[in-house]
N, C-alpha and C positions, 0 to 999 in steps of 0.2 A: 386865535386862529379859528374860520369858520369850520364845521364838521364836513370832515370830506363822506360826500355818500356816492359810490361805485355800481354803477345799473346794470354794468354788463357782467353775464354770468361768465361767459365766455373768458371775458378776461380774468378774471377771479380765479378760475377755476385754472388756468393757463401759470400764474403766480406762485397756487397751492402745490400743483405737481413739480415746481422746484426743489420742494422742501422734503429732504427722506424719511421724516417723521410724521409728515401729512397726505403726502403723495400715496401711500397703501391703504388711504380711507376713502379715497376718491372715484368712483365706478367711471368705468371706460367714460368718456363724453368726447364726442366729436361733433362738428361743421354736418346738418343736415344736410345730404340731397339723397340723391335717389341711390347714388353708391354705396353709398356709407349705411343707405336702411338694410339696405339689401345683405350686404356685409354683418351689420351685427346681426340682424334676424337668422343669419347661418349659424351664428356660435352661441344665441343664447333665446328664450322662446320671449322675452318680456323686454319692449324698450318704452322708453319716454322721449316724449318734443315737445321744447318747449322754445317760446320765446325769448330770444337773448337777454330781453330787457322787460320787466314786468313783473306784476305785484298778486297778491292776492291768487296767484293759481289761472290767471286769468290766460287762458290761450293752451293750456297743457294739454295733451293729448297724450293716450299711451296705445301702444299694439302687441297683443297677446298670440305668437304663433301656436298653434296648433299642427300637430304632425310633424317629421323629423322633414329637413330641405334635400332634394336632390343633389348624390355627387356631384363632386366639380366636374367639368368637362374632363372625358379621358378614364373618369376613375367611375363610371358608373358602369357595373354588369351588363353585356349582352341581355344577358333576360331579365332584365329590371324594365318594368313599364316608366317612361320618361315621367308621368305625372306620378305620384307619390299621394295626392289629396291632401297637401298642406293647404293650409286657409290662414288669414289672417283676421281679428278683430281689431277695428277701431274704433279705442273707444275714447269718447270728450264730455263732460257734462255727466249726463247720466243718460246719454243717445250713444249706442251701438251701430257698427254695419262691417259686415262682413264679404271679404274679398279673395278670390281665389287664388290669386295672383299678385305680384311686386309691384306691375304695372297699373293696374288699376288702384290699387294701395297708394301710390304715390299718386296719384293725380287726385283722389281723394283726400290727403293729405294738405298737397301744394291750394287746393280752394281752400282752404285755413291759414296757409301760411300768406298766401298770395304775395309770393315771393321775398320777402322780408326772413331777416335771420334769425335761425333758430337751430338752436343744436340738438341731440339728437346723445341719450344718454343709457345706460346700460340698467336695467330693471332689476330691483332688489327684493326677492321674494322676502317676506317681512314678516317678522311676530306680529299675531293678531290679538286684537280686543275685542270679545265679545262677536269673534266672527271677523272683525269689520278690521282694516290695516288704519298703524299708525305709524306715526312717527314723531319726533322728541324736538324741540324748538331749547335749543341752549344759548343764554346770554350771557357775553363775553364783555365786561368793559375796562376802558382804562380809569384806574384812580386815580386818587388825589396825589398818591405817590409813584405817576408815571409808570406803573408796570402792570399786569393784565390781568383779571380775575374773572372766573365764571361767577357766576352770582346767583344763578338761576337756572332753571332745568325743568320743563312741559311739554306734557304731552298732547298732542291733536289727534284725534280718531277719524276716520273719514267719515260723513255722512250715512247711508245705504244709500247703496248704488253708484257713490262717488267714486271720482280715481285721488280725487286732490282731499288734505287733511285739512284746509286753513280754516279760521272761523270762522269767513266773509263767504266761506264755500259751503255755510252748512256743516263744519264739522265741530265735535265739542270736547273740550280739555279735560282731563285728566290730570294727576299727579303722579309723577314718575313712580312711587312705589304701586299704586292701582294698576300700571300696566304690566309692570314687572313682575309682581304677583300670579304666580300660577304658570308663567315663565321662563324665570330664571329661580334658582334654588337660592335660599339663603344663603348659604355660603359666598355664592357665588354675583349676587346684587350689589355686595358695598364694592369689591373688585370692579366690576364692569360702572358704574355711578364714579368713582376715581376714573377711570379712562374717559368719558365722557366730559368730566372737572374740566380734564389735562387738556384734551383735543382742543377744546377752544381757547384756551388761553396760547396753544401751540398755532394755531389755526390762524389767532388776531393777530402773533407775534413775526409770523409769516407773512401776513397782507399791508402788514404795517411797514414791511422793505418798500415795498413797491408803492403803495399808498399811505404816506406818514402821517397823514391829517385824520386816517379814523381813530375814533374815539370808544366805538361800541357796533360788536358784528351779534345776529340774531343767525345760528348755525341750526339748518334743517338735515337732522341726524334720521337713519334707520333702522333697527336693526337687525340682523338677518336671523335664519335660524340656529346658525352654529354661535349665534352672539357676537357677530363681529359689528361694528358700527360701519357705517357709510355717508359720507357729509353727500348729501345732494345738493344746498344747494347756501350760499351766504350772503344775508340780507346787511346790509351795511346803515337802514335803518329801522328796526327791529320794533315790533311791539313791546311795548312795556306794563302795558294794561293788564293782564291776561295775572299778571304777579299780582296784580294788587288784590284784582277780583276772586283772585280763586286758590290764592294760600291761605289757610287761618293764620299761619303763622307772620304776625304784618314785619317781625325784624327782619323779612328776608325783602321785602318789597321797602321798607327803608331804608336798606343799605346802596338798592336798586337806585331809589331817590335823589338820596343824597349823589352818588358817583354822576350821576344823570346831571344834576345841580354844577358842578365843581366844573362838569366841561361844556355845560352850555345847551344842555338837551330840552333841562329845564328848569323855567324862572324860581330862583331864592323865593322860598316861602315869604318873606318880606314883601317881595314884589308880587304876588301872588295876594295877600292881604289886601295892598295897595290899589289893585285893581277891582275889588268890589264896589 
C-alpha cells in the first residue's frame, strides 16, 4: 500500500482534537477570517496564519497585539476613552508593518492570503535559544511490527529576525539536550523528553483512525514556559535528513532507515547499490 500523505492542516488538526489524550496539546486553531482574528486577538496578544496546505513555512504570517482590546460593547466605563491605543504587528518573512486597527490588519492580511484557506492559530509564547525561539520536530514511525515509535527528536532555532524555525527558512538545528540546557532542570528533562516519546506515538495512533495508510508523521512541538508542549503542526512527510546530518550518534538514524526501508520511504540498500 502506497504512503498515504495528508496536506491539510486543517484536517489533521480536526482528527487530533477527537482524541482526550492529544486534544490538550493542541492550541486553539480555527477557519481565518476577519472574525475569528478579531476574536482571538481579544483573549490572547500572539496569533499565527497559516496556509492550509504547505511546506516549508512558506505563507506563515504571525500578529503580535500590543495593548489590552476595548470592552465589549455595554461593558466599557463612561469615562473610558473608546480608543485604548492597541496596535497590531504584522509580521512574514523578516518585513514588519504596523496597524492601528482590525480593519486595516485584515485587508493587509487578506493581500497574502488572496482569498484561499488558511487557519488562524493561537500563539505559544516559547523557551528561547540563545535569544532566538525554537521548536522540536519529532519523528513518529510505523515499524516492522506494525505499531508506532518515536525514533527521533530536533530541534530548529529561528533564524534572527525570523517568525518560522524550518531549515529551508534559514533556521539551524540543534539537539534536544542543547536547548533544554539552561531550561529545564535536570530533574526535570528526562520527565518532559518521555512526554514528548509518548505524544507522537499517541499523536500517529490518532491520525491513523481517520488516515490508515500513514506510515511516518514529522510532529512540529513548542514549548511553552511552564514546560508544557504544544503540536502546532503534523507533517505527514517529514524530513529524515536532519537525523543523519547532525546526530553523531548514526544508531539512531539507522534505526530511522531501516523503518523508513520496511514501509517504502526508502529503496533496500541493494537497490540503492544497484543504481550506481
Amino acid at each position: 500500500m502506497a504512503i498515504q500523505r495528508v496536506a491539510s492542516k486543517w484536517a489533521k488538526t480536526q482528527v487530533l482534537l477527537q482524541n482526550q489524550q492529544v486534544s490538550p496539546y493542541i492550541p486553539l486553531t480555527q477557519k481565518y477570517t476577519r472574525a475569528t482574528l478579531g476574536n482571538m486577538l481579544e483573549n490572547t496578544p500572539l496569533v499565527y496564519i497559516k496556509p492550509d496546505r504547505g511546506t516549508y513555512g512558506n505563507g506563515v504570517m504571525n500578529v503580535q497585539r500590543h495593548g489590552e482590546p476595548d470592552a465589549p460593547a455595554g461593558e466599557q466605563p463612561a469615562e473610558c476613552s473608546p480608543h485604548t491605543g492597541v496596535e497590531y504587528t504584522l509580521r512574514y518573512g523578516i518585513r514588519s508593518e504596523t496597524y492601528a486597527n482590525l480593519d486595516a490588519l485584515h485587508q493587509a492580511i487578506h493581500r497574502h492570503t488572496r482569498g484561499k484557506f488558511y487557519i488562524i492559530q493561537q500563539g505559544i509564547v516559547t523557551l528561547k535559544y540563545e535569544e532566538r525561539q525554537f521548536d522540536l520536530r519529532i519523528l513518529t514511525q510505523r515499524t516492522p511490527y506494525r505499531n508506532w515509535e518515536t525514533t527521533g527528536i530536533i530541534g530548529r532555532v529561528a533564524a534572527k529576525d525570523m517568525i518560522i524555525t524550518n531549515y529551508h527558512g534559514g533556521g539551524s538545528v540543534r539537539l534536544l539536550n542543547e536547548l533544554l540546557e539552561g531550561n529545564v532542570s535536570p530533574e526535570e528533562a528526562p520527565h518532559l523528553e518521555r512526554k514528548l516519546y509518548e505524544l507522537g506515538v499517541a499523536t500517529a495512533q490518532q491520525l491513523q483512525t481517520k488516515f490508515p495508510g500513514i506510515k511516518e508523521i514529522g510532529l512540529d512541538v513548542a514549548i511553552d514556559e511552564q514546560l508544557n508542549p504544544w503540536i502546532l503542526e503534523v507533517n505527514t512527510l517529514p524530513a529524515i535528513f536532519p537525523f543523519k546530518k547532525f546526530f553523531k550518534d548514526k544508531s539512531i538514524y539507522r534505526r530511522i532507515e531501516r523503518y523508513a526501508i520496511n514501509y517504502g520511504r526508502l529503496p533496500g540498500r541493494s537497490k540503492r547499490r544497484g543504481s550506481y
